[in-house]
Structures are given as C-alpha cells and as structure tokens.
N, C-alpha and C positions, 0 to 999 in steps of 0.2 A: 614626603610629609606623612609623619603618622597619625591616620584618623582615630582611630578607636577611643582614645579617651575624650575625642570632643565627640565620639557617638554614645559613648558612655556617658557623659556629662548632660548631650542631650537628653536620655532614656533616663538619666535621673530627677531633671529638672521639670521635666514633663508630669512626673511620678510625684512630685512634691508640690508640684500645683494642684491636680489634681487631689490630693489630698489634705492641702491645705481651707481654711474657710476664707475666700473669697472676698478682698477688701470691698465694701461699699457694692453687694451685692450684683458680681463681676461675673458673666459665667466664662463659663471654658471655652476656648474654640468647639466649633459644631464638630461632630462627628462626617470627616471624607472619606472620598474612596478613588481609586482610579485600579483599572483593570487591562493587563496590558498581553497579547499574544506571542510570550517570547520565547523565540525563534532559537533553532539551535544552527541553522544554515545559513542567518542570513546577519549580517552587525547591528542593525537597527530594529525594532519590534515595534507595530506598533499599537499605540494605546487604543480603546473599544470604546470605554466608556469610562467616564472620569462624571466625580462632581465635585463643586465649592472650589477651593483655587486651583485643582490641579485639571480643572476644566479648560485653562490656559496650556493644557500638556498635551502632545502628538505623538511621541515617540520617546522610546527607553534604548539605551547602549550599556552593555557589560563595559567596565571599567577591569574589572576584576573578578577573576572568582576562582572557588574551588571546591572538590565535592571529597570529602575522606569519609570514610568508615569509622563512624560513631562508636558504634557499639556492633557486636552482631546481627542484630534487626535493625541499626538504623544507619542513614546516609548524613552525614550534616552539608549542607550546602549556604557557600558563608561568601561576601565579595561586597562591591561596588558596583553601582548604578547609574548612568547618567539619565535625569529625567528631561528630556530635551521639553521645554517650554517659550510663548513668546513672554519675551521679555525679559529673560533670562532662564539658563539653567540651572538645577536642584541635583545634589549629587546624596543619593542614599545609602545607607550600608546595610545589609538584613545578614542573617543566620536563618535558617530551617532548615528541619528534620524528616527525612521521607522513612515511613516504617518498613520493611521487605515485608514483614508478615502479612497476612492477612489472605482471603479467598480466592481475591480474583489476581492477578500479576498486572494483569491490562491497565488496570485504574489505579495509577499511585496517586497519594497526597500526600502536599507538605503543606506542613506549619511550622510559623516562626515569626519573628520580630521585625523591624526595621527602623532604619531613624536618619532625621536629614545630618547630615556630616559637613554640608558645604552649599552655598549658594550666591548663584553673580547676583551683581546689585541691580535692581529692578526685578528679579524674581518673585514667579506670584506667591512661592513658599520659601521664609526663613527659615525654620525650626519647625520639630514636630517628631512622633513616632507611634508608632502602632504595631499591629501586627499581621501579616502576607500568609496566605493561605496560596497552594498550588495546585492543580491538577492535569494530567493529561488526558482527560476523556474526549474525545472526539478531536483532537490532535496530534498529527502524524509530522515528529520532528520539532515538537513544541511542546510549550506547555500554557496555559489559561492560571497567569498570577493576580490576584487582586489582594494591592494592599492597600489597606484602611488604618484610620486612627485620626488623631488630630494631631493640625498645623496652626502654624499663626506666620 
C-alpha cells in the first residue's frame, strides 16, 4: 500500500486548518509531544516522555527506513514508524536532514517532519503532523527523537 499521498494529504489538511478562521470559534488541537530513545540494536524503542494522547504510547518499531546522501553536507533520513499505543496503534511517516558540517562530529542533529499515515480503530491518535527533531548526545547506538505537533 502506498502511504505517501495520504501523508501528504495529511500534512496538507493539517496546513489548511490551521490557517483557516476557525468555525464558531474552534481552536486547533493543543500542541504534543512524545520523545522516544530509538535504538539502533534493538526493534523496539522505547518512549520517555509523551504528553496529551500520545501519553497512551510506550513504544516505537521501524516499519521502514532509509538514510541517502542529500546533498554533500546532508543526510536525508525518510521511513515508517510504528507507534505502539493501548488502544491501538498509530503508524507515522517523517523525512529529516542530519548536516555533516558543523564543529563537533560527536553531536549530530536532525530535523524534519512527520505525519500520522495510519491508525487501528480505537487509537488515541487519528491524524495529525508536526515536526521531529533528533540528537545523539549522550547516546551510544541511539538517538533522543522528539516529535511534536498536533493531532486530533
């Protein structure tokens, strides 16, 4: 099954609420987050700290991924996510970018996108996108990703 244009269609509809005015003085879902230590050794990662419905989340599974050579200084890293949750799971798709340049080699960061592509019924998140921030400081064979934005 090909996700992408329902992560696209996500990332667009998201985008278009957001900048639409608001029937009958509606707000947007609250701004979440969940933060999760994934593992390069091990299939399951698990989450730190989560808030708002992904507080119902324990653990992440690679579905997918793959890391290519962007550009000369950058890495893009693009795939599928399972967000193991009770109640059902949430399956995400992100893209980020790790820069090579920079002082230190030790402390890489990425950023980049993400957006929900799938979700079984009774899950605490249908839909939703933001943007995942990565780093490996103080992790050996991991990395510290937290991705935020809103869901509904």
């Amino acid at each position: 099954m090909n996700r992408r244009p329902v992560a696209t269609l996500g990332v667009i509809a998201l985008a278009a609420v957001a900048a639409a005015p608001l029937a009958g003085g509606a707000a947007l879902p609250p701004k979440t987050s969940f933060t999760v230590v994934t593992s390069f050794l091990t299939p399951s990662s698990p989450i730190i700290a989560a808030t708002g419905p992904w507080a119902a989340c324990t653990s992440v599974s690679d579905l997918s991924g793959s890391a290519n050579q962007w550009s000369p200084r950058t890495i893009r890293f693009s795939g599928e996510k399972r967000v193991e949750c009770e109640g059902g799971d949430v399956v995400i798709r992100y893209d980020a970018d790790m820069s090579l340049s920079g002082p230190d080699s030790r402390e890489r960061r990425t950023f980049g996108t993400w957006s929900v592509v799938w979700s079984e019924e009774g899950a605490p998140v249908t839909g939703g996108a933001g943007r995942v921030e990565g780093v490996n400081r103080g992790c050996q064979d991991c990395i510290l990703d937290t991705f935020s934005g809103r869901v509904y």
